[in-house]
Phi, psi and omega in degrees: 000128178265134185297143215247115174315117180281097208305149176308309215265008167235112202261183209274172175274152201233157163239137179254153208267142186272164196258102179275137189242096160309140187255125178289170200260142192264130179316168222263153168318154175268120140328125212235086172311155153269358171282348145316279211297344162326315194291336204285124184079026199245315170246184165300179153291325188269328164324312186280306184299343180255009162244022170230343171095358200238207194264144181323327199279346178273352181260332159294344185289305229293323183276333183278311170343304164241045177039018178272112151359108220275151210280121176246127153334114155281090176303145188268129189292162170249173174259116202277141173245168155322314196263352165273338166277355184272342191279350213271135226004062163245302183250159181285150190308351174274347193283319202265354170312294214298305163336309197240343169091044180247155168283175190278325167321309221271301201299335173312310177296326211283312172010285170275001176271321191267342186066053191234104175322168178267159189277147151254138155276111182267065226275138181273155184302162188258143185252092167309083215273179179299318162324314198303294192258031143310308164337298178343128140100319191284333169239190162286177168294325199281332162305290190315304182310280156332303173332290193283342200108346214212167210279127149320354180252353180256355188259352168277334160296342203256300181312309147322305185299324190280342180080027163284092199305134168333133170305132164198068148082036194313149162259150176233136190262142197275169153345320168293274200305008193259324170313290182282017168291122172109329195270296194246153184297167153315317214264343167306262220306318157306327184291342197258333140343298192108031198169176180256042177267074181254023129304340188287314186273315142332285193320318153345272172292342172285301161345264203301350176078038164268119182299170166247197203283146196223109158331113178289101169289332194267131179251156182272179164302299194301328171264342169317296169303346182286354210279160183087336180242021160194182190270187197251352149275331149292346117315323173293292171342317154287313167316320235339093157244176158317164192252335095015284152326315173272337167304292182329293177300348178268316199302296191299324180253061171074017171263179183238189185298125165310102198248138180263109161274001154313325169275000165238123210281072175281102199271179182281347178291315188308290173328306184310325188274005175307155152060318176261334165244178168309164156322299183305302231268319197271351195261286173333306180309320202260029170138335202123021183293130176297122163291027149265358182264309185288334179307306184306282169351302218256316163336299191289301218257354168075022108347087175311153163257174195291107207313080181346157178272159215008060157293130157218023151298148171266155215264154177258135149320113185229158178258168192289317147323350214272000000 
């Protein structure tokens, strides 16, 4: 019988020999003396275990062993004098740890023994003369508060409670804008300020007994023809109204977005290309252009637009209204 040729590409298995690792032998149990076991509960555990040399867990078994109670300290009661129980919710229980040197624990107890509150710093009320609450609003609270004497928090409730916006670098309105409280929102008017505090302008106008101003859907004729013919955040901004609102309102009769062509470089390659590609596509070419501005373009020039690909409609002629 012929014997089957072992292939080169298959190696043989080698095993490797385990190592047996003897494990050290664990010390012999400790002898337990009795002037040893004497100790037990007299100190800590790890005390007695670090002056016999052996391990903390052996002297606790050994102390669970022969039921003895693990070792506490004796504090020496302290002696209460006169003048410290009179002091006792007058001042606080950290004043007199510190006095006297006691725990905090101890002042507590005798404390609740005697049924005697813990001290509240109680601040009598603050009387609020007019000056005081001129102040509001013009610094911080925390200024004002340091001024008088008195917890920041109570000069942020009186100011709250009065509807007095926080100090933050208030700007102050000049005339013009005091004019226009009512005719425009706050917050246009805050915008015109230079930031978004139209708390500030609320406040104002509340102050002054102005109502406040409530968007008008009816455009006059003079604004209407502005429409289209600028953008439509900059009419609102004039307006001031939403910027939504002059949208809406240009959308319903059909004008279209105000486009600058001044800001697009329309060459005659562009132009040419109206119509045989997208909006989109075309717009991407010239920069990043929103496709209402070529879309506006192709209008103005009477320019179908281009036909989705397997269309087999013919592109329609669209006006500049659609």
């Amino acid at each position: 019988m012929a014997t089957r040729k072992q292939s080169p590409l298959i190696f043989p298995i080698v095993r490797k020999s385990k190592r047996i690792v003897k494990k050290p032998k664990r010390p012999p149990p400790h002898e337990w003396t009795d002037a040893e076991l004497v100790l037990l509960g007299t100190m800590p555990d790890v005390a007695l275990a670090k002056r016999m040399g052996i391990g903390y867990s052996i002297v606790r078994q050994q102390r669970y062993r022969w039921g003895i109670a693990p070792f506490k300290p004796v504090i020496p009661p302290h002696v209460w004098t006169d003048e410290m129980i009179l002091l006792l919710g007058k001042v606080p229980d950290r004043e007199l740890k510190e006095r006297f040197g006691i725990s905090i624990h101890s002042v507590k107890t005798k404390r609740d023994k005697l049924g005697i509150p813990p001290h509240r710093n109680i601040s009598p009320p603050v009387v609020w003369k007019p000056h005081m609450v001129a102040l509001l609003g013009t610094k911080s609270d925390v200024t004002l508060g340091a001024l008088w004497g008195i917890k920041t928090m109570l000069v942020t409730i009186k100011r709250q409670k009065l509807g007095v916006p926080r100090y933050r670098n208030r700007p102050e309105l000049r005339e013009e804008h005091i004019a226009m409280l009512g005719k425009y929102s706050d917050a246009h008017i805050a915008r015109l300020l230079g930031g978004d505090r139209d708390d500030i302008v609320r406040h104002k106008r509340e102050e002054l007994g102005i109502p406040k101003w409530q968007p008008s859907p009816s455009f006059t004729p003079q604004m209407t023809a502005q429409l289209g013919k600028q953008s439509d955040g900059s009419l609102s901004r004039q307006w001031g109204v939403g910027h939504n609102l002059v949208r809406n309102k240009r959308l319903a009769l059909g004008i279209p977005t105000y486009v600058d062509d001044n800001i697009v470089p329309w060459t005659d390659q562009y132009i040419a290309m109206l119509g045989k590609y997208s909006d989109g596509h075309i717009a991407r070419l010239l920069g990043k252009k929103s496709a209402e501005t070529v879309r506006h373009k192709r209008l103005q020039l009477g320019i179908a637009a281009c036909p989705r690909v397997g269309s087999l409609a013919k592109p329609v002629k669209a006006s500049l209204n659609s």
